[in-house]
C-alpha positions as CSV (number, residue, x, y, z in Angstrom):
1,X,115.3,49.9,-1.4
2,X,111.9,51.1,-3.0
3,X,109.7,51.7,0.3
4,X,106.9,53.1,-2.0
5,X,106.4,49.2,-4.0
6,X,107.2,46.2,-1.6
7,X,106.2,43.1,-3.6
8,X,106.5,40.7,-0.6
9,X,103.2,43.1,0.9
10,X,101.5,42.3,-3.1
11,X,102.8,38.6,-2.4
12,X,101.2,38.7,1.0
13,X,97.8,40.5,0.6
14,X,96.0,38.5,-2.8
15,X,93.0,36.9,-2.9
16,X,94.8,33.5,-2.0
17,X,95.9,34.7,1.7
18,X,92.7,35.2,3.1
19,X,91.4,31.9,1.9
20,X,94.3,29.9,3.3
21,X,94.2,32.4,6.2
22,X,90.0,31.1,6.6
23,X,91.3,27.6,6.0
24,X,93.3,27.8,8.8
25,X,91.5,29.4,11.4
26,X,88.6,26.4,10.7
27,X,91.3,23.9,11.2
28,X,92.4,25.7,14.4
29,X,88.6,25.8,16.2
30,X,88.0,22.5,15.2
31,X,91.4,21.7,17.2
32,X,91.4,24.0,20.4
33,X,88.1,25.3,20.7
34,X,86.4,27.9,19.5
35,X,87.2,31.5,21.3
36,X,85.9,34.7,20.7
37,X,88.6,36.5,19.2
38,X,89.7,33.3,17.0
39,X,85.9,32.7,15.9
40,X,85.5,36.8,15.3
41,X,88.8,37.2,13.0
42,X,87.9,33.7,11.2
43,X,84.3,34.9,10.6
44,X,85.8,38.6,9.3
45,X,88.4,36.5,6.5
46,X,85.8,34.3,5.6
47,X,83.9,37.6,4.3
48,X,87.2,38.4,2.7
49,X,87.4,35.8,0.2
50,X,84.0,36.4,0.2
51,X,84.3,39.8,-1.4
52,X,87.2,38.3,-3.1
53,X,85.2,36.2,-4.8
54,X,83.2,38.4,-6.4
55,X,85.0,41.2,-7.0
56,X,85.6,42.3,-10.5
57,X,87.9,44.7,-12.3
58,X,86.0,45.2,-15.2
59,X,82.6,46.4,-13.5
60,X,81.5,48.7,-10.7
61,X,78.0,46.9,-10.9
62,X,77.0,44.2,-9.2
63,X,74.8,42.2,-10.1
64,X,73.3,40.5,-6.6
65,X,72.7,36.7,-5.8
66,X,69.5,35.5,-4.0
67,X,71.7,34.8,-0.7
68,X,73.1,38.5,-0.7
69,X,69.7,39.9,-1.5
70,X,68.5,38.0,1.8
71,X,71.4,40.0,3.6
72,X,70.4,43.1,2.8
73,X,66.2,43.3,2.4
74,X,63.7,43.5,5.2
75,X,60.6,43.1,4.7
76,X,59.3,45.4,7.4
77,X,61.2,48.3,5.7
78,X,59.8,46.6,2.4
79,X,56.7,46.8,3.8
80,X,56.2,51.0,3.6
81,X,57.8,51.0,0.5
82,X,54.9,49.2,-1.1
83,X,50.8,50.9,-0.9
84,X,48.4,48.4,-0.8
85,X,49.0,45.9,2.4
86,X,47.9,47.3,5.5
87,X,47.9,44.2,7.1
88,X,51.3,43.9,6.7
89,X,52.4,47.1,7.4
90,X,50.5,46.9,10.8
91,X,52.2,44.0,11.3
92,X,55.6,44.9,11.0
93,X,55.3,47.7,12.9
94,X,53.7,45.6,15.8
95,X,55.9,43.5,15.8
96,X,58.8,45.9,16.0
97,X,56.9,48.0,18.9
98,X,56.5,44.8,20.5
99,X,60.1,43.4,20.8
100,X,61.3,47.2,21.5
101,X,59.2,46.8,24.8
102,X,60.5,43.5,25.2
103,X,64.4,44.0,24.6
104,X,64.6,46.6,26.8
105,X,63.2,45.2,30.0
106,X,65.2,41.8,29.2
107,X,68.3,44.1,28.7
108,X,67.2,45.8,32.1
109,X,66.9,42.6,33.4
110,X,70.4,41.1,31.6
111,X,68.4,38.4,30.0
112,X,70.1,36.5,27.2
113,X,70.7,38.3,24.1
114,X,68.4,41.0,24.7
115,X,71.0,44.1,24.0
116,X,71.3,42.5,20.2
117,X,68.0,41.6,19.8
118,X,67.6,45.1,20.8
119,X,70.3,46.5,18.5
120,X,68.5,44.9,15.8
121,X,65.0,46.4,16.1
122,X,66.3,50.0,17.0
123,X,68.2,49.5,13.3
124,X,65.0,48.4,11.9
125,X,62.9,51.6,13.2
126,X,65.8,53.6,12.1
127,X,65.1,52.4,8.5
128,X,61.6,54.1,8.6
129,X,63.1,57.7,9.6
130,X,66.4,58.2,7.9
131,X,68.6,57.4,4.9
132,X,69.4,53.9,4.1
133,X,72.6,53.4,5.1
134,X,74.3,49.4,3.6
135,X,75.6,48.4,6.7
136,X,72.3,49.2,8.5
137,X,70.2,47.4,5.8
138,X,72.4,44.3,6.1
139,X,72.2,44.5,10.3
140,X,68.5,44.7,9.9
141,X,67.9,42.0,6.9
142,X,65.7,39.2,6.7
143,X,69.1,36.9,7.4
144,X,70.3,38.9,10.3
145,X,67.0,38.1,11.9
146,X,67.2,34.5,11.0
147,X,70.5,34.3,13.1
148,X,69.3,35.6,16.1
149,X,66.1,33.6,15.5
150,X,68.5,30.9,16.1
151,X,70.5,32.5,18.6
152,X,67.6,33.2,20.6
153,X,66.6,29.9,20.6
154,X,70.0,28.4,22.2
155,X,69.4,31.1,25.2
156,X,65.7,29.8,25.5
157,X,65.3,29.9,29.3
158,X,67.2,32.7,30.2
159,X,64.4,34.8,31.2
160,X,60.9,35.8,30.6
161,X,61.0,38.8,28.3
162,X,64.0,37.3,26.4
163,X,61.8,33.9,25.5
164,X,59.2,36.1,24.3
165,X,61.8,37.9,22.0
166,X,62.7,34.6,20.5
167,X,59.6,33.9,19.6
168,X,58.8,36.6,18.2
169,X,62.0,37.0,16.3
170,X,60.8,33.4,14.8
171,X,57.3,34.7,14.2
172,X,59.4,37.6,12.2
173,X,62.4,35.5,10.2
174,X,59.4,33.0,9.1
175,X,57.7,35.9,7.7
176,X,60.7,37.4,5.8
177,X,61.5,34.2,4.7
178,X,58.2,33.6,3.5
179,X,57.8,37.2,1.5
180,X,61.6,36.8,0.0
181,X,60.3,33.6,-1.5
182,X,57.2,35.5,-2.8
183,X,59.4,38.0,-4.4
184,X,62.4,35.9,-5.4
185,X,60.9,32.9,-6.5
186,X,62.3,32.5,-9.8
187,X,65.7,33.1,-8.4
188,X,65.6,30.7,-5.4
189,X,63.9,27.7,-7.4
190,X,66.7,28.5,-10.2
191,X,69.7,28.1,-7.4
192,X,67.8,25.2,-6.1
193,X,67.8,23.7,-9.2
194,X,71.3,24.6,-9.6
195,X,72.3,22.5,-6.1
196,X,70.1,19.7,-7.6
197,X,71.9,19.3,-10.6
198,X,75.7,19.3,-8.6
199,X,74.5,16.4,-6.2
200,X,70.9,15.0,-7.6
201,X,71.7,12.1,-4.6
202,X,71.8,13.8,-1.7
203,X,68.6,15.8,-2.4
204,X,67.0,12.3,-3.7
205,X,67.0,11.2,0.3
206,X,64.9,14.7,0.7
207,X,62.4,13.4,-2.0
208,X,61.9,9.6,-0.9
């Protein structure tokens, strides 16, 4: 037996199995339930064939999309790299100060999703101090805040200092959102136009 080339482990571990895998763990939640391990290991093949996707053998360059360019720039950290706006730059930093103070007394206080929200802006200051690190750009991006925008919105009522977080982290996503357009317009109308051309009906409801 050659123990150094198994080619049931190549059969098992292409491109293919995650998707299937993916398929199959969306087929399960929407059957039993969603639990926390289930939803965490379906989440974790879904980036998978993510990467699988666009992986290439030919290139070591990527060359990024307008959604993976939302996972991995901030404006706050965007915001010092840039002279010029002082008004933004104050804000950014007020608004990190600000939710600092508030995620740690709601994480004192065991309000909501405080320790993430928490997690978040402590990544974001970190930005401003060390060396950018990927998986600390994407934890602090523009669509990392978005989703705990949301999330922070489902534990609305959960305590003071937590409701205030949400807001904020609204306040925040809206801006990102707002400067990403600024910056990437040309790519974001061009992918719209893109989605528009697949299905022209659906978006016709949108325009009536």
């Amino acid at each position: 037996m050659n123990l150094e080339y198994v080619r049931d482990f190549d059969a098992l571990q292409v491109n293919a199995t995650p998707y299937v895998l993916s398929a199959v763990g969306l087929f399960s939640m929407a059957c039993n339930g969603t639990q926390v391990p289930l939803l965490g290991m379906t989440l974790a093949l879904m980036t998978d064939s993510y990467f699988a996707l666009r992986y290439s053998d030919n290139s070591d360059q990527i060359d990024f999309n307008v959604f993976e360019m939302f996972c991995r720039e901030s404006w706050t950290n965007q915001a010092f790299d840039v002279r010029g706006i002082l008004h933004i730059q104050i804000m950014a930093m007020t608004i990190i100060f600000a939710q600092l103070f508030f995620t740690i007394v709601g994480a004192i206080n065991l309000e909501g999703f405080s320790v993430i929200f928490l997690s978040f802006y402590v990544a974001r200051l970190a930005q401003f101090f060390g060396k950018n690190i990927l998986g600390l750009q994407m934890w602090q991006s523009n669509m990392t805040c978005l989703v705990l925008a949301v999330l922070g919105m489902m534990s609305f009522g959960s305590g003071t200092f937590s409701n205030i977080a949400a807001v904020l982290l609204l306040v925040d996503s809206y801006i990102g959102m707002t400067i990403f357009y600024e910056k990437h317009s040309f790519e974001v109308e061009k992918v719209c136009t893109s989605l528009y051309s697949i299905n022209p009906k659906f978006f016709a409801r949108f325009d009536n």
